[in-house]
Each structure stands twice: as C-alpha cells, then as structure tokens.
C-alpha positions in Angstrom: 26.4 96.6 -29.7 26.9 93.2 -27.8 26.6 93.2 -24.1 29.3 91.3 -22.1 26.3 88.8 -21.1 26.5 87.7 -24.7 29.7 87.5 -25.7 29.3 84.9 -22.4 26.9 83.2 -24.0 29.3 82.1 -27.1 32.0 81.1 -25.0 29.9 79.3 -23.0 28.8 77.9 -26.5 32.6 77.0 -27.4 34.3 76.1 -24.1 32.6 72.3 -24.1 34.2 72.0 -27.5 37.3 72.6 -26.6 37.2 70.6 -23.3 36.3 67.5 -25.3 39.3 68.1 -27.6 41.4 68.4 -25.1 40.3 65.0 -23.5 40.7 63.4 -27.1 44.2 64.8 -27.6 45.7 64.1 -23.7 44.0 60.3 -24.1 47.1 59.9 -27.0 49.5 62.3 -26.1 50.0 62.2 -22.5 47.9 58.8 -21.0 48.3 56.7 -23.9 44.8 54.9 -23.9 44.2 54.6 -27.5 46.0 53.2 -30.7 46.1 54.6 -34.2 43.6 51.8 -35.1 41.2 52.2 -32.4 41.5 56.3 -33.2 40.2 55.5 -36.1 37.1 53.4 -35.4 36.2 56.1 -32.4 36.1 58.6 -35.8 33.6 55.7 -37.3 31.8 55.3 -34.8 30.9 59.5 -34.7 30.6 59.3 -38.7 28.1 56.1 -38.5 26.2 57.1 -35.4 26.6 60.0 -33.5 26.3 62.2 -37.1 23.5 61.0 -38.2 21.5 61.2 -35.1 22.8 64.6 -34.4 21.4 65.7 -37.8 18.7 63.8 -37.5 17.2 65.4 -34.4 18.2 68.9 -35.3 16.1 68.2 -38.6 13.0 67.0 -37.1 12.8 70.1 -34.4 13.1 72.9 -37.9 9.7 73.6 -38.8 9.7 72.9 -43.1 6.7 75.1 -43.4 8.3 78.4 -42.1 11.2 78.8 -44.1 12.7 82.0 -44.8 13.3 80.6 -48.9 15.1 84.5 -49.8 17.5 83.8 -47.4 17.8 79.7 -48.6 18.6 81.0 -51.6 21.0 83.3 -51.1 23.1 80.8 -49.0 22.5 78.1 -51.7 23.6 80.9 -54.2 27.3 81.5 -51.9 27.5 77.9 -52.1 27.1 77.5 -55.4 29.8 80.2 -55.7 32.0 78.5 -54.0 31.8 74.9 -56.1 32.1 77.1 -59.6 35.1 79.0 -58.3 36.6 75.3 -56.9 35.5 73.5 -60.7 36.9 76.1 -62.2 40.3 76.1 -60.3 40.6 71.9 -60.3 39.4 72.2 -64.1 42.5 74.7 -64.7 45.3 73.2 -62.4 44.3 69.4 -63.7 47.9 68.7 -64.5 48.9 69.3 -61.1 48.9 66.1 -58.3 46.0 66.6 -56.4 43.6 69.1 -58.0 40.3 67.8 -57.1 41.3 66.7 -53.7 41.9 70.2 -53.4 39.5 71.4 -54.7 36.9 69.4 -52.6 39.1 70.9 -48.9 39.0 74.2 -50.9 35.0 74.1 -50.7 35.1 72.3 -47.5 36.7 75.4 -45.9 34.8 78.2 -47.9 31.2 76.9 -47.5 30.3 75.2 -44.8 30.2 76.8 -41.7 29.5 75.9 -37.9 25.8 77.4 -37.8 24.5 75.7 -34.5 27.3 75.8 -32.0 28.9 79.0 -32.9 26.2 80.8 -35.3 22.8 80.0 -32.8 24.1 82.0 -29.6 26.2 84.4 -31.4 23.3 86.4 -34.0 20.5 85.5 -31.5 22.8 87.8 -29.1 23.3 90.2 -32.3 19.9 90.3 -33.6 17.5 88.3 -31.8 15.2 85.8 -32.1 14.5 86.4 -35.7 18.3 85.2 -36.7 18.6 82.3 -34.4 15.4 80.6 -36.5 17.2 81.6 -40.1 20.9 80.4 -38.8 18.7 77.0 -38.0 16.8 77.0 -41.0 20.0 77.4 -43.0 22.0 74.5 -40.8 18.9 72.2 -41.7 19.5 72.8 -45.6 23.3 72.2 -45.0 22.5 69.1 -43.2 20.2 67.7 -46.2 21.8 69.2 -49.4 25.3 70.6 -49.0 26.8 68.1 -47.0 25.3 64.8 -49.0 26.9 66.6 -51.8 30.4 66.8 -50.0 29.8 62.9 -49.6 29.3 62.5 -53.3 32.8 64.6 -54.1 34.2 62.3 -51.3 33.2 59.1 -53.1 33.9 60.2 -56.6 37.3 60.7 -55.5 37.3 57.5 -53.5 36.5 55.5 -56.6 38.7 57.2 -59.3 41.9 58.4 -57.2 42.3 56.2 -54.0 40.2 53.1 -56.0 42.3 53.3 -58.7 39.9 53.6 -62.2 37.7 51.1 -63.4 38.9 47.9 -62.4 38.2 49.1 -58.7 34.9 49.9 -59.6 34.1 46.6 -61.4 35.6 44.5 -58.2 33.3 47.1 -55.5 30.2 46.5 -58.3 31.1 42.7 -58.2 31.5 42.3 -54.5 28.3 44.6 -53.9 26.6 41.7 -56.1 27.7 39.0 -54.3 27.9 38.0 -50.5 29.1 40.2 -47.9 32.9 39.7 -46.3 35.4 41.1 -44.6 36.0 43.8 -47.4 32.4 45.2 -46.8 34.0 47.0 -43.5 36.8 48.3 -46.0 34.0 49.5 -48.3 32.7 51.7 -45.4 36.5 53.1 -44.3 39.0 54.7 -46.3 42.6 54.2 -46.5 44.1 57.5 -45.6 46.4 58.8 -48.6 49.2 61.3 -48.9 48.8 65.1 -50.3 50.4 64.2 -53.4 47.9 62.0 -54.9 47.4 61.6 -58.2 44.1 62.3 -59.7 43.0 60.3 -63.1 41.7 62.0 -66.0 38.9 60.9 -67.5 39.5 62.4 -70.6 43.2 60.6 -71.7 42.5 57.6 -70.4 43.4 54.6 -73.1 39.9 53.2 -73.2 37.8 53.4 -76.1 36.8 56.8 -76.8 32.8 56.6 -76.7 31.3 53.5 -75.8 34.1 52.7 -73.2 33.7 56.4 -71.5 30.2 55.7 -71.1 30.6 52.3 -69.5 33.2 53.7 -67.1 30.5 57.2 -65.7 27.9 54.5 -65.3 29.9 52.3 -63.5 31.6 55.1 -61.6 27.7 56.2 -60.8 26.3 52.8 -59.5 28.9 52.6 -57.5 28.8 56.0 -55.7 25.0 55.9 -55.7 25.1 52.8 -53.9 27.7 54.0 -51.3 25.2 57.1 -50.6 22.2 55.0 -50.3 24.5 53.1 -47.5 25.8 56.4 -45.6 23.7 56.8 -42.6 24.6 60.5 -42.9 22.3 60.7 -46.0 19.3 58.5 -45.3 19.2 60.4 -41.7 18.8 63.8 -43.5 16.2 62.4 -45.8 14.2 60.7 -43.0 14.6 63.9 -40.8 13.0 66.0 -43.9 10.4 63.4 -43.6 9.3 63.0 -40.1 9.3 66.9 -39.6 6.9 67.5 -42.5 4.5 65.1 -40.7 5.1 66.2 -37.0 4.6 69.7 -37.7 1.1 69.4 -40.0 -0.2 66.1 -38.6 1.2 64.1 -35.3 3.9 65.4 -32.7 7.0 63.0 -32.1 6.4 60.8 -29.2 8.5 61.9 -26.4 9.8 58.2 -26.4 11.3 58.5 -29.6 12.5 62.0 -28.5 14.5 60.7 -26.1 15.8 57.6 -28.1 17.0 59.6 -30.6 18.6 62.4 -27.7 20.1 59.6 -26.2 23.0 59.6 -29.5 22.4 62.8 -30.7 23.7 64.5 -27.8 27.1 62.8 -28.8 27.2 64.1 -31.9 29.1 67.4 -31.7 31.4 65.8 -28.6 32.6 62.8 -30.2 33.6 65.2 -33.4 35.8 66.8 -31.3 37.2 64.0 -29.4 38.1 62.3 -32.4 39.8 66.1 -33.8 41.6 65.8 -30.2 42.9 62.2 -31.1 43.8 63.1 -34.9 46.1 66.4 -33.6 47.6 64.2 -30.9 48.8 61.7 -33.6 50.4 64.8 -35.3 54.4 65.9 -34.8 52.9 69.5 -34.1 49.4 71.5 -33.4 50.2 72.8 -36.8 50.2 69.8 -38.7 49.8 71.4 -42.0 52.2 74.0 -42.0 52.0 77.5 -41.9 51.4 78.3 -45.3 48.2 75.8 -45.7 46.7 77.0 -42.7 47.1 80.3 -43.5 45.4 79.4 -46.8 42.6 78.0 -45.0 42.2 81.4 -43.0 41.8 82.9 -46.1 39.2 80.9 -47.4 36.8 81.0 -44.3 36.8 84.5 -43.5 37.7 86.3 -47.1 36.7 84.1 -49.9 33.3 83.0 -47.9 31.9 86.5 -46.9 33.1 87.8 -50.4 31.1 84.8 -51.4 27.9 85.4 -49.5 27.8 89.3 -50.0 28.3 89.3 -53.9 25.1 85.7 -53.6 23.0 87.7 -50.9 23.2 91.1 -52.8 21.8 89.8 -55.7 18.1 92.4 -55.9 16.8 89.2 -57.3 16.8 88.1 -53.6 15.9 91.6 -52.4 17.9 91.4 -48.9 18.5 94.3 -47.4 19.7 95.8 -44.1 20.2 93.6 -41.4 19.1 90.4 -43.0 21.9 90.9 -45.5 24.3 91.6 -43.2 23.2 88.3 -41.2 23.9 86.5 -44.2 27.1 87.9 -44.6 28.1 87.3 -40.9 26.9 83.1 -41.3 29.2 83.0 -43.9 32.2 84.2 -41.8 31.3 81.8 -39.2 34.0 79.2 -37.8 33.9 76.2 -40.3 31.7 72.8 -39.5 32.9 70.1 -37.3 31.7 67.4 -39.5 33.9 68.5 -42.3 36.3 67.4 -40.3 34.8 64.5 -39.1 34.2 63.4 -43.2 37.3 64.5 -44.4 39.0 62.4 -41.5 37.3 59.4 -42.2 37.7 59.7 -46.0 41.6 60.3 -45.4 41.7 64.3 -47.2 43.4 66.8 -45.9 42.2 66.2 -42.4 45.3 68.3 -41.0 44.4 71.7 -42.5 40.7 71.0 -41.3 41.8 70.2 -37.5 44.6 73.5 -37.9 42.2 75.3 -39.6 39.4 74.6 -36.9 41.7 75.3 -33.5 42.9 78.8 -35.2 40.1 80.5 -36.8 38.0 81.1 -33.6 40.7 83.5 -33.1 40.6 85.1 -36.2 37.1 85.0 -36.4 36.5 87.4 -33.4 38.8 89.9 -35.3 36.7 89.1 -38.6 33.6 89.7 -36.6 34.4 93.1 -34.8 35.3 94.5 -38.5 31.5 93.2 -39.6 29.8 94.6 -36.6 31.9 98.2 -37.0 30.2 97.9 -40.7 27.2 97.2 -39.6 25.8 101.2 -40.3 27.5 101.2 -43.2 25.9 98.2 -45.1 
C-alpha cells in the first residue's frame, strides 16, 4: 500500500507543472503579454532548445550497459501494438478526411506516456528503487526511438497533406539545393491546419503508375530524411546515445559540460507547459476539443494502452511475471508525454485534444491507478 508520504511525493512531482501552465495561460488570458505570433515562437523555442537538451541530459545520465532489454521489449512490443492497430484503422477509414492525421494523435495518446515526471516518483514509491531505474530506462528508449518516429509521421504528413503532393516536395528539394531565405524559417514551422484536412492517396493519384510512384516515395523520402537530420530533437537523442556509451565505460562528463547542458535542460519540461498554458488560453474554452474527443482520448490512455501493454508484456516469450509485469502495465497507464504536445503543437495536429487530454487525465488517472493497485494480488 502507498503511504501518505508518497502519494506527497507525486504531487509534489505535478504541482510545478501545473503552476507553469497556469503562468502560460494568465500571460494571454488575463495580462495580455503575448500575441498569437510570439505564442508561437515561445513553442519553437521549447521544440528547438529546451527539448532537445532536456533529452539530451536525461540520456547521458541512463547507463546503456544496464538495461533491463525483457522489459525494452515488452514496451517496444505495446508500442508496436499501438502503430498496427492505428495502420490498420487509417488503412480502413482512408476515404474519410483526415485518417492519418488521426491516426498519428490516435498513437500519440495511446503510447507515449509521461515516464519521468509522473512515472519516476510514483513506482519508486510503489516498488522501489528497482522501478525508478526501468521507468528511466524505458523514457531513454522513448526519447531515441519512439519519438524520432512520431517526427517521421509528422513530416510525412507535413509533405503530402499540408505540402500538398509532389510539387511541394520538388520546390522544398529545390530550395534545400540552393541558398537559404526567408522560407528556410517556414521549413522549420508549420502552418497550423483544420481537423478536416484532406489526406492524399498515394494509390489514385494521376501520375504514371510505376516509374512516376517511385519518383514521388523517393522524393517524399529525401525530403523527410533531410528534415530529420535538421530536427535538433533527433540528433540530440543520437548524441545522448553516444556520449553515455563513452562516459559510462571510458571518461566521466566534465562537470562544465554538466552544467552547460543543465543550464537549458532544466527548461525543458517548464517551457512545455508554458507554451500548453498559452495554447488553452488562445482557446474559447478549457475544453477546446469537445467532449466527445476528449473523452476519446481518455479512452485511449488509460484502456487502449494498458490493454496494450498487458496483452505485449504477457507474452511468455518475455517471461515477465509478478510485479515487473504489473509495472509494465502501470507505465502504460501513465499520464501521456508533454512533448507530444509540444510536437503536435508545433506541427499544427490536434494540439486541442492533447492540451484537454493532458489537464483531465491526471484525474482519471488516480481512479485508473487505485483499480491497478486493488489488482495488484490478483495479477
């Protein structure tokens, strides 16, 4: 059973979050200190900064050596769940507007989960030490797999719904060839769209049937590789991989790079929730989404994901039992990530069911938890 003392020790976790919201939200809504435009940039200047360092840092301090890889797996299998079940909905509702930008919030919400602010102080106050390492180890591989691969939905999308097909793609190749301008900024940002978006399919296009297809994946694929090799989100994982497979077998990190790289990280989680504070205040009402969306989104973080993770982490391949499988199931009910937020803000998705999504489910999420924790003998 959790003492008192630790269910203080997740508040304690949550209550800065929600004090840096609330500064983000009363600086539009009340005292009137920023504009939509320089809302914006404030949520570029977290995705282009204070992101990457924050991952960077946390990255460096995981030790790559003493990874639990049963338990990897069995997260990377729920994940993998939850991008079939997302295919496999988009690939069956592709006559209706917006599929795959559905799709892509649909595995936002399900998968990825807020292991270091929430996860950390809440199973090292259920199970001890033991859990707090996994729910790190697990955030590192989310940080340098999962969410490089929510980038790459966010770009594919970028360059065949918002771009507009392949002529976008041949003017973004064409400018990327030439001199940098103005549109080099507009490269980096996206134009919010609307929910009703219409997605292009690849297959009816009237292009020639072979030859032109393949011209128009290899174009679409230059182009998105060279926007991930540009995201400092993605190069900050790689390099954080990198630096902590050196410090941990060979040299220690300087304490003056430490405290360079401390110096941003620590804005990392903050600014994300400023800039969710300045995105609801820009909203008619807290729920911008509607009910109906947000109770969709309820659905998917604390149903479809521990459904998810229990039918991935059961597997006797994996051979977790007891309480390392109910810990697996219990990260997977977790409230969902910041950054998804943060990424789906900047990349103009569904950012309203994310921000309604995020305020409510701490809520729910104590009911979902007491009902795990009541199971927890019966596992």
């Amino acid at each position: 059973m959790i003492a008192l003392g630790d269910i203080y020790k997740v508040v304690e976790a949550m209550a800065p979050l929600y004090f840096a919201l609330g500064l983000g939200y009363g600086s539009v809504r009340w005292w009137r200190f920023f504009t939509a435009e320089q809302c914006g940039a404030i949520n570029t200047l977290g995705v282009c900064f204070s992101m990457p360092f924050f991952t960077f840092d946390f990255v460096v301090r995981a030790d790559p050596y003493a990874m639990n890889y049963r338990v990897i797996a069995a997260d990377a299998v729920t994940k993998l769940l939850a991008v079939l079940a997302a295919a496999v909905w988009a690939r069956c509702a592709k006559a209706k507007a917006g599929a795959y930008s559905w799709s892509i919030t649909g595995f936002s919400l399900g998968a990825y989960n807020n292991t270091l602010v929430v996860g950390v102080p809440l199973l090292d106050a259920m199970y001890g030490k033991w859990a707090q390492d996994l729910i790190v180890q697990i955030a590192v591989v989310q940080a340098i797999v999962w969410f490089p691969l929510l980038l790459l939905a966010f770009e594919l999308r970028k360059a065949w719904v918002v771009g507009g097909g392949v002529s976008s793609l041949s003017a973004t190749m064409a400018h990327d060839d030439g001199s940098t301008s103005s549109d080099d900024d507009r490269a980096r940002r996206v134009e919010p769209v609307s929910h009703s978006d219409v997605e292009v399919d690849l297959d009816v296009e009237a292009a020639p049937p072979t030859g032109g297809r393949r011209i128009r994946l290899w174009l679409m694929a230059s182009t998105v590789g060279m926007k991930l090799a540009r995201n400092p989100n993605v190069y900050a994982s790689v390099l954080g991989v990198a630096w902590a497979c050196i410090a941990y077998r060979y040299v220690r990190t300087p304490g003056i790079v430490t405290g360079s790289l401390q110096v941003m990280s620590r804005t990392g989680t903050g600014m994300s929730m400023f800039s969710m504070g300045l995105f609801m205040a820009q909203q008619e009402r807290i729920v911008a989404c509607g009910g109906g969306l947000a109770a969709l989104g309820m659905v998917l973080r604390f149903v479809a994901g521990p459904l998810a993770a229990l039918a991935g982490a059961g597997a006797v391949a994996f051979g977790l039992r007891g309480d390392v499988l109910r810990f697996v199931i219990i990260q997977a009910a977790l409230p969902q990530s910041i950054a998804s937020f943060v990424f789906a803000k900047e990349y103009g998705l569904h950012a309203d069911v994310l921000s309604t999504g995020y305020i409510w489910n701490f809520g729910l999420f104590a009911r979902t938890h007491r009902v795990l924790r009541s199971s927890r003998h019966r596992v």
